[in-house]
PDB file of N, H, CA, C and O in Angstrom:
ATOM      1  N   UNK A   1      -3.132  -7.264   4.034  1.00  0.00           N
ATOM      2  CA  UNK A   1      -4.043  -7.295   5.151  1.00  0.00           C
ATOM      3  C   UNK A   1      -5.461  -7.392   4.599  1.00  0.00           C
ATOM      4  O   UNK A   1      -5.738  -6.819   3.545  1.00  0.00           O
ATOM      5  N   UNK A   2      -6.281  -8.031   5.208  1.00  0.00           N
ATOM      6  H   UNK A   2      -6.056  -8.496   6.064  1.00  0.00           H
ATOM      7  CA  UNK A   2      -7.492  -8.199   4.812  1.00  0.00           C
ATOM      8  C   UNK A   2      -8.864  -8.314   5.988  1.00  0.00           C
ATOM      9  O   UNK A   2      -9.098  -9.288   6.704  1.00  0.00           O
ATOM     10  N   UNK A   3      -9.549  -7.187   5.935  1.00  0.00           N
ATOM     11  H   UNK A   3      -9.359  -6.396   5.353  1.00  0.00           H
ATOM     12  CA  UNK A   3     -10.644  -6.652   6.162  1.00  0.00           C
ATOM     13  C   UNK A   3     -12.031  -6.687   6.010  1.00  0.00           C
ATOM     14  O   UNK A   3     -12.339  -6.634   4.819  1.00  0.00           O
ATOM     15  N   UNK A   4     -13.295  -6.779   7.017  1.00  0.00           N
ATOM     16  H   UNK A   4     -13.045  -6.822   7.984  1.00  0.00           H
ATOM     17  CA  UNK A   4     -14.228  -6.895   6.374  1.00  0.00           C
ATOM     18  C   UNK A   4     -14.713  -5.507   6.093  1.00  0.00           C
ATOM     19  O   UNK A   4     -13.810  -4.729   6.400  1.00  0.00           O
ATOM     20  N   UNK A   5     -15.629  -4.952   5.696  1.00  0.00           N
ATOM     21  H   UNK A   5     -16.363  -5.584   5.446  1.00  0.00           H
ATOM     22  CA  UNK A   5     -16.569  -3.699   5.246  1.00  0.00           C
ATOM     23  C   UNK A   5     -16.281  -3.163   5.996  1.00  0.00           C
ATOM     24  O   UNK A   5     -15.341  -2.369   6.034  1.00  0.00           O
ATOM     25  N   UNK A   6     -17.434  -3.614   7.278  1.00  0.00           N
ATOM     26  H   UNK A   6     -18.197  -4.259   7.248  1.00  0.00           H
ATOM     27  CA  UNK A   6     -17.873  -3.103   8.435  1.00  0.00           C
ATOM     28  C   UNK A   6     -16.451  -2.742   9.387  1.00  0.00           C
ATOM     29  O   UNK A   6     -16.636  -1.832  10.194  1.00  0.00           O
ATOM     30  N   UNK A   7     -15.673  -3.084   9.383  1.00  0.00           N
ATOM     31  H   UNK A   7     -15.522  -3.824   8.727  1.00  0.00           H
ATOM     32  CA  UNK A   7     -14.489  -3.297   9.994  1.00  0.00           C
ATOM     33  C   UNK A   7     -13.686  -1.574   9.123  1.00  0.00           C
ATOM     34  O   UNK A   7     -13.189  -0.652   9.769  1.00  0.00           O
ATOM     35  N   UNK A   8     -13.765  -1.612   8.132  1.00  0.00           N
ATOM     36  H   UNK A   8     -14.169  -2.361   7.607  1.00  0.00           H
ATOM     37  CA  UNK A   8     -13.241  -0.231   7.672  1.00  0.00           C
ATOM     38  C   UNK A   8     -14.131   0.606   7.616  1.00  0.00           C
ATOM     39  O   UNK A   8     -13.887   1.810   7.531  1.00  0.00           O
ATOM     40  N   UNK A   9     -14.978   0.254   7.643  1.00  0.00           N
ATOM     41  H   UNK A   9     -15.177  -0.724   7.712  1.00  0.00           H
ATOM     42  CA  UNK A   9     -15.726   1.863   7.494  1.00  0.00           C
ATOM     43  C   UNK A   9     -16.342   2.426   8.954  1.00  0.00           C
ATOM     44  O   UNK A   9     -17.183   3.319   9.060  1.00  0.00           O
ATOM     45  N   UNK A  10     -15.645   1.601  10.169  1.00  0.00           N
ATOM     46  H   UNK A  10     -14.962   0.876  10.083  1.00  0.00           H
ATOM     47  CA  UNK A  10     -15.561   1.805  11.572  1.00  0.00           C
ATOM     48  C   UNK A  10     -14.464   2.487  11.691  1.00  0.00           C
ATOM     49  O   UNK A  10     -14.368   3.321  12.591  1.00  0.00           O
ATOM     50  N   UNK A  11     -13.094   2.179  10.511  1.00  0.00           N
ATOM     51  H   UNK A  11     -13.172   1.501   9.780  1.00  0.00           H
ATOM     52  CA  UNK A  11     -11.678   2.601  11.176  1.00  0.00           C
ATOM     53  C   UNK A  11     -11.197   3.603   9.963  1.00  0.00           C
ATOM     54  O   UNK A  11     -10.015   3.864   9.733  1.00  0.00           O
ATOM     55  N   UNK A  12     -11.958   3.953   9.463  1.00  0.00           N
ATOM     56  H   UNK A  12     -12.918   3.742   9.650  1.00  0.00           H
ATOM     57  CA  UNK A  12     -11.411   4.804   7.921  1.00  0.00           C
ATOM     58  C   UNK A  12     -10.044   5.349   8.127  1.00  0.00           C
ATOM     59  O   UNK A  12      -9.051   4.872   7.578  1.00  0.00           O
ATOM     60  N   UNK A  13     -10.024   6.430   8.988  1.00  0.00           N
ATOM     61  H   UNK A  13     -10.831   6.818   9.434  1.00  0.00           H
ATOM     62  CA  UNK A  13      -8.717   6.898   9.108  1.00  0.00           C
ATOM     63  C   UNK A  13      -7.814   6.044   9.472  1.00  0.00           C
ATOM     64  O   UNK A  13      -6.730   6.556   9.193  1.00  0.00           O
ATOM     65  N   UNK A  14      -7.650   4.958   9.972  1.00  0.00           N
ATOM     66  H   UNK A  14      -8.530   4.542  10.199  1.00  0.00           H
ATOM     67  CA  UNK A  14      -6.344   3.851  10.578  1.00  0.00           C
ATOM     68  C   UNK A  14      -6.438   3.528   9.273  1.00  0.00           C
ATOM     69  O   UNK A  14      -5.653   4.294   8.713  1.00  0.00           O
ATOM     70  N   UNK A  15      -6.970   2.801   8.424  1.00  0.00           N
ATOM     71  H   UNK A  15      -7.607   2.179   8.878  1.00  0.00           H
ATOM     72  CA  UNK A  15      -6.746   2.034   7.101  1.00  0.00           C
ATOM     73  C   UNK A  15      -6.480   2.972   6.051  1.00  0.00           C
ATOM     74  O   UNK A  15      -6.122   2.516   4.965  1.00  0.00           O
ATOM     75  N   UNK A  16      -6.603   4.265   6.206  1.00  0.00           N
ATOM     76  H   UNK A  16      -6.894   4.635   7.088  1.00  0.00           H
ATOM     77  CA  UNK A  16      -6.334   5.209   4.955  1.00  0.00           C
ATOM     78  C   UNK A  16      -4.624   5.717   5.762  1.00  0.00           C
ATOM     79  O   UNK A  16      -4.195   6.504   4.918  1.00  0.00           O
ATOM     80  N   UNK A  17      -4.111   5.682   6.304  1.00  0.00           N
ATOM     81  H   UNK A  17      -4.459   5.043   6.990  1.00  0.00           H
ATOM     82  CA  UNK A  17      -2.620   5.613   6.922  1.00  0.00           C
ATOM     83  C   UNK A  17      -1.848   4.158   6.476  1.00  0.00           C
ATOM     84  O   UNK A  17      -0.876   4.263   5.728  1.00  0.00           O
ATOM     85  N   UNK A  18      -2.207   3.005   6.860  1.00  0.00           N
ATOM     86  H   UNK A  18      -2.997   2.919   7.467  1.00  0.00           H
ATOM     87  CA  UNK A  18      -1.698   1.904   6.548  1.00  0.00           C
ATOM     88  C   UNK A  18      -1.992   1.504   5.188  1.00  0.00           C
ATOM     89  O   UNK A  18      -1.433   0.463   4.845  1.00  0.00           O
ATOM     90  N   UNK A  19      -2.748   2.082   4.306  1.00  0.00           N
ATOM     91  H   UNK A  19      -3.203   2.928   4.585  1.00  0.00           H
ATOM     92  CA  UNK A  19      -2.440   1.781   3.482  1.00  0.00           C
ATOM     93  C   UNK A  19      -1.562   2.234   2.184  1.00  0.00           C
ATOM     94  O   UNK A  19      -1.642   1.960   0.987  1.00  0.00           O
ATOM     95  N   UNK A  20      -0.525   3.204   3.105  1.00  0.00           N
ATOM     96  H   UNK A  20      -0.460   3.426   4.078  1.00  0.00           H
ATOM     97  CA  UNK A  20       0.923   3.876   2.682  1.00  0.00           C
ATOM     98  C   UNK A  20       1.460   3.045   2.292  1.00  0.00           C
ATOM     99  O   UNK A  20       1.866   2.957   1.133  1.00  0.00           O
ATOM    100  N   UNK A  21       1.623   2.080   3.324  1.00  0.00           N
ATOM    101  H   UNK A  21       1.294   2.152   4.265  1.00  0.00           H
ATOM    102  CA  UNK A  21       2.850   1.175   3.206  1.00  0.00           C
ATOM    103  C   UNK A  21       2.691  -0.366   2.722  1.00  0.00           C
ATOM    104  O   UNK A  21       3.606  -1.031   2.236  1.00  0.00           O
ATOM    105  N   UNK A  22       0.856  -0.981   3.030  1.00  0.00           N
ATOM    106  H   UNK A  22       0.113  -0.440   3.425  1.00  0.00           H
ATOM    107  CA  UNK A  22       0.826  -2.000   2.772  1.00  0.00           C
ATOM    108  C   UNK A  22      -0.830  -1.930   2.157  1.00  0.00           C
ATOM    109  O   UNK A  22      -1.607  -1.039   2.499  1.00  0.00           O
ATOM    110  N   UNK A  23      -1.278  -3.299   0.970  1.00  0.00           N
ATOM    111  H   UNK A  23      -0.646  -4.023   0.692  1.00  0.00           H
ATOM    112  CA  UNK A  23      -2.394  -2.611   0.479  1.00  0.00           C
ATOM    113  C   UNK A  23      -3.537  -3.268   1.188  1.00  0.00           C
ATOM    114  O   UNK A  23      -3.349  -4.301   1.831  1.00  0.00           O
ATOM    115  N   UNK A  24      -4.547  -2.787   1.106  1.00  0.00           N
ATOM    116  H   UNK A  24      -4.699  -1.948   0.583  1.00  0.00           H
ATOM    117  CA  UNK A  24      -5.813  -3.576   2.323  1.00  0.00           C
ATOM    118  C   UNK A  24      -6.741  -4.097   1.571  1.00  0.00           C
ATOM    119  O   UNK A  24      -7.210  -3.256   0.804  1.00  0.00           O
ATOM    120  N   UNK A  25      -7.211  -5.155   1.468  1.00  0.00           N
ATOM    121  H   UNK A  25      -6.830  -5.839   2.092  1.00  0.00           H
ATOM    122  CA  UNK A  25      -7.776  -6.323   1.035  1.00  0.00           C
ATOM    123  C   UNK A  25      -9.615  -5.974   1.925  1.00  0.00           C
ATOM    124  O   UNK A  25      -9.921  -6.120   3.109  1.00  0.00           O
ATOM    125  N   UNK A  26     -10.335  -5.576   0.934  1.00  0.00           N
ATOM    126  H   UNK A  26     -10.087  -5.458  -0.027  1.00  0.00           H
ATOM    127  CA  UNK A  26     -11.776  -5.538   2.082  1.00  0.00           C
ATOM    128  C   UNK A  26     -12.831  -6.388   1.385  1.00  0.00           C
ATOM    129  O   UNK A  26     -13.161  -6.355   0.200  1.00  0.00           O
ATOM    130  N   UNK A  27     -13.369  -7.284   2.536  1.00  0.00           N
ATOM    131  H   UNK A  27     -13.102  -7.311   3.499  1.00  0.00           H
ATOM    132  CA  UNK A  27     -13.917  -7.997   2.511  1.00  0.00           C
ATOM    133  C   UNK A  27     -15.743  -7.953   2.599  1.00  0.00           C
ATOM    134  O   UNK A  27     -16.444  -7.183   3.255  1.00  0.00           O
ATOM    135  N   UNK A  28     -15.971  -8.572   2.095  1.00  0.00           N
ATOM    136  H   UNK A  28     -15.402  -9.199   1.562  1.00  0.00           H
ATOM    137  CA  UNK A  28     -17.855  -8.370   2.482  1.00  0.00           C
ATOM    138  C   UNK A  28     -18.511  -9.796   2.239  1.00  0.00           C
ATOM    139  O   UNK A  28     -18.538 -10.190   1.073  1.00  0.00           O
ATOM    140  N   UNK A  29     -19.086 -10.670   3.317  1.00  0.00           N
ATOM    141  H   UNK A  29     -19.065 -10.349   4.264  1.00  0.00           H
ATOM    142  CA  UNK A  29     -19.544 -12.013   2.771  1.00  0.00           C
ATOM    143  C   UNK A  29     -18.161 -12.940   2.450  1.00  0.00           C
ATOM    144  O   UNK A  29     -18.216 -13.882   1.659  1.00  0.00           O
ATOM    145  N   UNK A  30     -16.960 -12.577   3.132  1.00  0.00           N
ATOM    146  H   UNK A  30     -16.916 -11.813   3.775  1.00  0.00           H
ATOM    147  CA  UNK A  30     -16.188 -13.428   2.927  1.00  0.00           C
ATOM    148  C   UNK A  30     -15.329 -13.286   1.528  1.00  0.00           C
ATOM    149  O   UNK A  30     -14.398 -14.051   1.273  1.00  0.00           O
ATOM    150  N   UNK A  31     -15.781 -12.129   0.574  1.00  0.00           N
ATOM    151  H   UNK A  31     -16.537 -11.507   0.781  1.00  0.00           H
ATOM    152  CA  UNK A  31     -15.025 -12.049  -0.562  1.00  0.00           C
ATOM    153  C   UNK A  31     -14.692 -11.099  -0.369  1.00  0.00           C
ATOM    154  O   UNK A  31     -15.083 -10.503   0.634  1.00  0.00           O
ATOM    155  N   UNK A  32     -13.629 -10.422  -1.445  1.00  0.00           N
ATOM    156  H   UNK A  32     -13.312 -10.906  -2.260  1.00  0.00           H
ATOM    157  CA  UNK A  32     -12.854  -9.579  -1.829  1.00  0.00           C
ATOM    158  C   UNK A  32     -13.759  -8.517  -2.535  1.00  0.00           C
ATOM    159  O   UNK A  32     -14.442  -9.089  -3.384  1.00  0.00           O
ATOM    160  N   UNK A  33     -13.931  -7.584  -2.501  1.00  0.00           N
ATOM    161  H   UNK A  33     -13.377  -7.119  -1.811  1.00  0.00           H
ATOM    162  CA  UNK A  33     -14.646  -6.396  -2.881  1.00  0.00           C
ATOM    163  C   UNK A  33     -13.929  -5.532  -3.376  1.00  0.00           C
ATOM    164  O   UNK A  33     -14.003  -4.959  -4.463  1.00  0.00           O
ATOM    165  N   UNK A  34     -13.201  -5.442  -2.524  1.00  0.00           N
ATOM    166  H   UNK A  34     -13.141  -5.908  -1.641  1.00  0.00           H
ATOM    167  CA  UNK A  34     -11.852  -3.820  -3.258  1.00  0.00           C
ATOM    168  C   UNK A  34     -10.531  -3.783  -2.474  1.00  0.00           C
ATOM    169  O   UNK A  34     -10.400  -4.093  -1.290  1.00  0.00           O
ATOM    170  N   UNK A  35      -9.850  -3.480  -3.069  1.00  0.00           N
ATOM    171  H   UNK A  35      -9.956  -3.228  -4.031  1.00  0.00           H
ATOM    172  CA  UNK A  35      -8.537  -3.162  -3.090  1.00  0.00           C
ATOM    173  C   UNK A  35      -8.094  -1.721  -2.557  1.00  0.00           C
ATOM    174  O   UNK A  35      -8.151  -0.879  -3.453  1.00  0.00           O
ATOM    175  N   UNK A  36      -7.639  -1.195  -1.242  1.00  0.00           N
ATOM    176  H   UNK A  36      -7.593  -1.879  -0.514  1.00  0.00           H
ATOM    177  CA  UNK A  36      -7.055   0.344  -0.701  1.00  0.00           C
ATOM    178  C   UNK A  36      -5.460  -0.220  -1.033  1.00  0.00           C
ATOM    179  O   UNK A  36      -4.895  -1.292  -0.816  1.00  0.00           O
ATOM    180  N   UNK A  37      -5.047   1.043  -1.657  1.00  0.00           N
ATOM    181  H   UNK A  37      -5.506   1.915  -1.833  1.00  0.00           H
ATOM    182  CA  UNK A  37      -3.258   0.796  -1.635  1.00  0.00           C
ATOM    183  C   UNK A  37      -2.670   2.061  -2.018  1.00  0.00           C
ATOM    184  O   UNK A  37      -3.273   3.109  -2.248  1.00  0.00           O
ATOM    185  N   UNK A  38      -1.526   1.862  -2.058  1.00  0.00           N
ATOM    186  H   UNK A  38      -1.036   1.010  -1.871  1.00  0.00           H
ATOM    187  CA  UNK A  38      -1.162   3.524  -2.302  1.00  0.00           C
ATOM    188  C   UNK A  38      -0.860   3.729  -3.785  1.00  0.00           C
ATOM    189  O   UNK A  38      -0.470   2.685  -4.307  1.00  0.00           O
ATOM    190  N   UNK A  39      -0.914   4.589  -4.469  1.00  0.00           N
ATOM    191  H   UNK A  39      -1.231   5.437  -4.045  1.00  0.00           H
ATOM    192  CA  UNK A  39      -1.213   5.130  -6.274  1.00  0.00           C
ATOM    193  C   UNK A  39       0.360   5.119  -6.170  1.00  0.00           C
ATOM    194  O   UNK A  39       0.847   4.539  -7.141  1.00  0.00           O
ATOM    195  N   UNK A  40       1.288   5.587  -5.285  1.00  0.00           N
ATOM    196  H   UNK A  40       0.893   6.058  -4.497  1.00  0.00           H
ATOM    197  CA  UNK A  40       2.192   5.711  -5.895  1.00  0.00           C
ATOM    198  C   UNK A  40       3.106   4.516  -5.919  1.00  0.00           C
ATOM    199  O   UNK A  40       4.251   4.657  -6.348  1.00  0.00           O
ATOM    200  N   UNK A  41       2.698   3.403  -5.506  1.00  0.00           N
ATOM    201  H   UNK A  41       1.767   3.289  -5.158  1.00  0.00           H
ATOM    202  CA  UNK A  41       3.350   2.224  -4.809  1.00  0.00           C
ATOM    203  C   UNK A  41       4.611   1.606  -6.151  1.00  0.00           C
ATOM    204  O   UNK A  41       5.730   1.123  -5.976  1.00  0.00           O
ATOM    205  N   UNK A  42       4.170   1.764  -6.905  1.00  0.00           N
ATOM    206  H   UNK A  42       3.261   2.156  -7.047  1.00  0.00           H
ATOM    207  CA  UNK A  42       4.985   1.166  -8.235  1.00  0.00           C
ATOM    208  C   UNK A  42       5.994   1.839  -8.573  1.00  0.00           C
ATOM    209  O   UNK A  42       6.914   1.427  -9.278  1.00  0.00           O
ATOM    210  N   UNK A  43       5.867   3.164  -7.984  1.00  0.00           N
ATOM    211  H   UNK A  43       5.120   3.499  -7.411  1.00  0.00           H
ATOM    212  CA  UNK A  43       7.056   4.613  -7.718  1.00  0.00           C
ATOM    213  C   UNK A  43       8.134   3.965  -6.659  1.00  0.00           C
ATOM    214  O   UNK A  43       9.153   3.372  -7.014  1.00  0.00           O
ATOM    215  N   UNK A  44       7.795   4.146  -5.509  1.00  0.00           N
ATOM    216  H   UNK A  44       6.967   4.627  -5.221  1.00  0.00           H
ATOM    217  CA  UNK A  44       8.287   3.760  -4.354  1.00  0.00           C
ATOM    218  C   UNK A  44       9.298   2.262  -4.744  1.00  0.00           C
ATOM    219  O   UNK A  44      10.512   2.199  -4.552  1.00  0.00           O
ATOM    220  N   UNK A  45       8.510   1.241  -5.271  1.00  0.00           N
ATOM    221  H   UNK A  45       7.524   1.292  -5.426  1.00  0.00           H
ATOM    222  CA  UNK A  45       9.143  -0.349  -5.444  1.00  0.00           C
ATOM    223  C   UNK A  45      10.061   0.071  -6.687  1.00  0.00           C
ATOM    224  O   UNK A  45      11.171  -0.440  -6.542  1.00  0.00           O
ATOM    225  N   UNK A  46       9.990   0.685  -7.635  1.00  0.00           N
ATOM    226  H   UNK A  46       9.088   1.100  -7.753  1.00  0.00           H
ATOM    227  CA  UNK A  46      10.901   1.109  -8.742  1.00  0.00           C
ATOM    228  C   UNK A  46      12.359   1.697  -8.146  1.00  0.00           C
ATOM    229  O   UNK A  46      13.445   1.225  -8.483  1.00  0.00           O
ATOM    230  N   UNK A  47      12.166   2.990  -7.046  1.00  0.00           N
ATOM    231  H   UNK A  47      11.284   3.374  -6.773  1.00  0.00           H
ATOM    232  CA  UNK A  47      12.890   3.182  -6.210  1.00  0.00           C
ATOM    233  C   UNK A  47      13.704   2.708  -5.339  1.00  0.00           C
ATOM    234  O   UNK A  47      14.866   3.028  -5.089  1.00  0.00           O
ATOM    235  N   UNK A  48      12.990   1.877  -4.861  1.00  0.00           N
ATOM    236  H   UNK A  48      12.046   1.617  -5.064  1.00  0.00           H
ATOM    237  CA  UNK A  48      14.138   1.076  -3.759  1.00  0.00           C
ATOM    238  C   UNK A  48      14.735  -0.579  -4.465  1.00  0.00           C
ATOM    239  O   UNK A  48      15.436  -1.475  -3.995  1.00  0.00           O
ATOM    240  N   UNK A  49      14.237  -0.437  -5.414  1.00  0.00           N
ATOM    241  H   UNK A  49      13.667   0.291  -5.795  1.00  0.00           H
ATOM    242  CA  UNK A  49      15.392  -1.334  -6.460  1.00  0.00           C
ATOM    243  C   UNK A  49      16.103  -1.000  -6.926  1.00  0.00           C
ATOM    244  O   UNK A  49      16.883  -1.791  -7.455  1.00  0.00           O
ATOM    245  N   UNK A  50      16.307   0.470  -7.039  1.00  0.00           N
ATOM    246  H   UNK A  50      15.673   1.113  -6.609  1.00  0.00           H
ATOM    247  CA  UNK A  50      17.595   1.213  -7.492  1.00  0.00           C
ATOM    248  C   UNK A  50      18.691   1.421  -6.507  1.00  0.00           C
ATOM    249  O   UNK A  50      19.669   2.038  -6.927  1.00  0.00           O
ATOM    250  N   UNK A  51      18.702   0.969  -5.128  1.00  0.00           N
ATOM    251  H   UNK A  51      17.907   0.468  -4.787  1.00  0.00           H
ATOM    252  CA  UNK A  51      19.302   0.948  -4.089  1.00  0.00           C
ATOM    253  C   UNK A  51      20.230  -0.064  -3.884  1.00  0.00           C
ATOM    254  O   UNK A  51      19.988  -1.153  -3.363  1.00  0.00           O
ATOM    255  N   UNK A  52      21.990   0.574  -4.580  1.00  0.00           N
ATOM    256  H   UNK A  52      22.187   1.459  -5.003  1.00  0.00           H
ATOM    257  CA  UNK A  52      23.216  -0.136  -4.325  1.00  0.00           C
ATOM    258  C   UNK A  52      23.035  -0.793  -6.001  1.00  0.00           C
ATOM    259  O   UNK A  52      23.516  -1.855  -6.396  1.00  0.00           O
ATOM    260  N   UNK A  53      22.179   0.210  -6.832  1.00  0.00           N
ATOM    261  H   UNK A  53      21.788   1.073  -6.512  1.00  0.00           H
ATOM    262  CA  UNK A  53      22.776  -0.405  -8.633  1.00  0.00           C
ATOM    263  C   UNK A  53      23.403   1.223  -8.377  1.00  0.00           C
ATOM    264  O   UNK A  53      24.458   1.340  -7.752  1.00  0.00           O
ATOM    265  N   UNK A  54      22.921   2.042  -8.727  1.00  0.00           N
ATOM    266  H   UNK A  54      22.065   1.946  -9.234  1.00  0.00           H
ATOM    267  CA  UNK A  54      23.788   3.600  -9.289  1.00  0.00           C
ATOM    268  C   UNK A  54      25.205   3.354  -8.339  1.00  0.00           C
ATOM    269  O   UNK A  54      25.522   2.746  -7.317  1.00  0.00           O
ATOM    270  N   UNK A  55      25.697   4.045  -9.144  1.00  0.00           N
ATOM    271  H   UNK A  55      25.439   4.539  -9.975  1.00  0.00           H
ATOM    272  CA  UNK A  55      27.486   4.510  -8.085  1.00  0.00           C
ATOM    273  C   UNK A  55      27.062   5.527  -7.292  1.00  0.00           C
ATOM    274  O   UNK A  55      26.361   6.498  -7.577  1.00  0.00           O
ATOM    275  N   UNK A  56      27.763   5.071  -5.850  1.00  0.00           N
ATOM    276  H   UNK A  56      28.332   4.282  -5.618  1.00  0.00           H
ATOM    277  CA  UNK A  56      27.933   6.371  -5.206  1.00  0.00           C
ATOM    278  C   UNK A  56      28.296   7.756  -5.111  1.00  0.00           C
ATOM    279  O   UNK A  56      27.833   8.641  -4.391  1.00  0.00           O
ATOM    280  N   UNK A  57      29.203   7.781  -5.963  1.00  0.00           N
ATOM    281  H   UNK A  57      29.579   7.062  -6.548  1.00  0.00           H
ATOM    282  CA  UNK A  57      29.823   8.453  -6.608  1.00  0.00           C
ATOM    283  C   UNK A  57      28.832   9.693  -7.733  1.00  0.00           C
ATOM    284  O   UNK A  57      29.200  10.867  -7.779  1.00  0.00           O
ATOM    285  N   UNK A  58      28.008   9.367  -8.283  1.00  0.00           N
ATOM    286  H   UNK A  58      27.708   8.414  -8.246  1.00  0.00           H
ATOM    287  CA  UNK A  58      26.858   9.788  -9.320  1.00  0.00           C
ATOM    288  C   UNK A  58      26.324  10.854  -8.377  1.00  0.00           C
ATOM    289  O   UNK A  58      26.044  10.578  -7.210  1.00  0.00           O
ATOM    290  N   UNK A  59      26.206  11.889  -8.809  1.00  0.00           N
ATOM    291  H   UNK A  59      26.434  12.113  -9.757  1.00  0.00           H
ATOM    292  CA  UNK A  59      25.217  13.037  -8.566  1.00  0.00           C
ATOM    293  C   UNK A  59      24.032  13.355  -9.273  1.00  0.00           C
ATOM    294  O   UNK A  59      24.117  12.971 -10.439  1.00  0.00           O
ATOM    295  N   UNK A  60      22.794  13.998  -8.969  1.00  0.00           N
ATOM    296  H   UNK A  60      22.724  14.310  -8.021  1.00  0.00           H
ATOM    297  CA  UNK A  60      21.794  14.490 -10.200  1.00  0.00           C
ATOM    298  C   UNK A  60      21.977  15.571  -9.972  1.00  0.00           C
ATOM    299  O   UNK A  60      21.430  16.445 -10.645  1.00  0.00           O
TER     300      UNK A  60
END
């Protein structure tokens, strides 16, 4: 998703929620400025690629 400035720093709290799940692209003058996303996101995608490799069977 991609955002201008002014546009997030009107909605801080909506874009600091959405950017759980997806990362936000903010804009100023038409460019890219910075990047909101979640720290643990590389956790999460590591995770749900492990979904239907382990046996069912497997306990921790």
């Amino acid at each position: 998703m991609s955002i201008t400035a002014t546009e997030f720093k009107s909605n801080l709290g909506k874009y600091l929620l959405l950017a759980a799940t997806e990362d936000i692209f903010i804009t100023r003058n038409g460019k890219v400025v910075a990047k909101l996303s979640n720290p643990n996101q590389d956790r999460v995608d590591i995770a749900r690629s492990l979904f239907g490799v382990l046996p069912a069977d497997m306990t921790f």
